[in-house]
N, C-alpha and C positions, 0 to 999 in steps of 0.2 A: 226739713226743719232747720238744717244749719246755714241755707238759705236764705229762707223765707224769716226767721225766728221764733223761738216758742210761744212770745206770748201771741200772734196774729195767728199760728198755727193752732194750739189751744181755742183761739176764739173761732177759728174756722171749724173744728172739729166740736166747740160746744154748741155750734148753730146748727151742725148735720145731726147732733143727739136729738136737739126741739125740732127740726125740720122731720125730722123719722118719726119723733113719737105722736107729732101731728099729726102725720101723715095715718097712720097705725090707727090712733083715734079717730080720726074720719072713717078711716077704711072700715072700721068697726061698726058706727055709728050705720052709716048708709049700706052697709052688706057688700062690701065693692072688694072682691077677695086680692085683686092684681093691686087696688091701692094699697090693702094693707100688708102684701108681701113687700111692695115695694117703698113701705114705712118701715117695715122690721131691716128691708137690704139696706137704707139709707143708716137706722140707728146701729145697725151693726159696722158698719164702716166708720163712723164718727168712736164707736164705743172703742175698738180694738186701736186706732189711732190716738184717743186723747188718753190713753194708758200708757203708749210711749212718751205723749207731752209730760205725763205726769211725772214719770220716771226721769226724764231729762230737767224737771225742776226739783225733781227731792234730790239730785247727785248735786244738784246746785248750791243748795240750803246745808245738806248734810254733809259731815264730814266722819270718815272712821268707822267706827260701831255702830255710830247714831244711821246709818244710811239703811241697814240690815232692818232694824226696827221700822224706821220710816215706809221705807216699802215695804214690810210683810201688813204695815197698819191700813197703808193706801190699797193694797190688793185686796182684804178681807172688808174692808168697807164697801170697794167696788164689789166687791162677789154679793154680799148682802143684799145691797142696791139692786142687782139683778136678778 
């Protein structure tokens, strides 16, 4: 990520979320159990990844106290989500 940068990282890792849940979705649809494991292995790689991007843009925006908040609000949204 310090490489590459977050926001292309970020975008890499939102396209493996829709590439997985696609994937998952078909898998479902046609009964194909190997696609839809490997829609859940693809969203879980994108998922655990853009939770670091996320992190590395709230320490960007946030300064102090406000950072504590920022991220306890970004994780409980992500948990929900899932």
């Amino acid at each position: 990520m310090d490489k590459i940068g977050v926001r292309i990282c970020a975008l890499v890792f939102v396209g493996m979320l829709t590439i997985g849940q696609g994937l998952l979705i078909i898998g479902c649809h046609l009964r194909i159990f190997a696609l839809t494991v490997a829609g859940r292995f693809i969203y879980g790689i994108g998922s655990i990844n853009i939770s670091v991007a996320e992190f590395v843009i709230i320490s960007k925006w946030f300064i102090g106290k406000e950072i504590a908040l920022a991220a306890s609000v970004d994780t409980s949204i992500s948990r929900i989500g899932n």
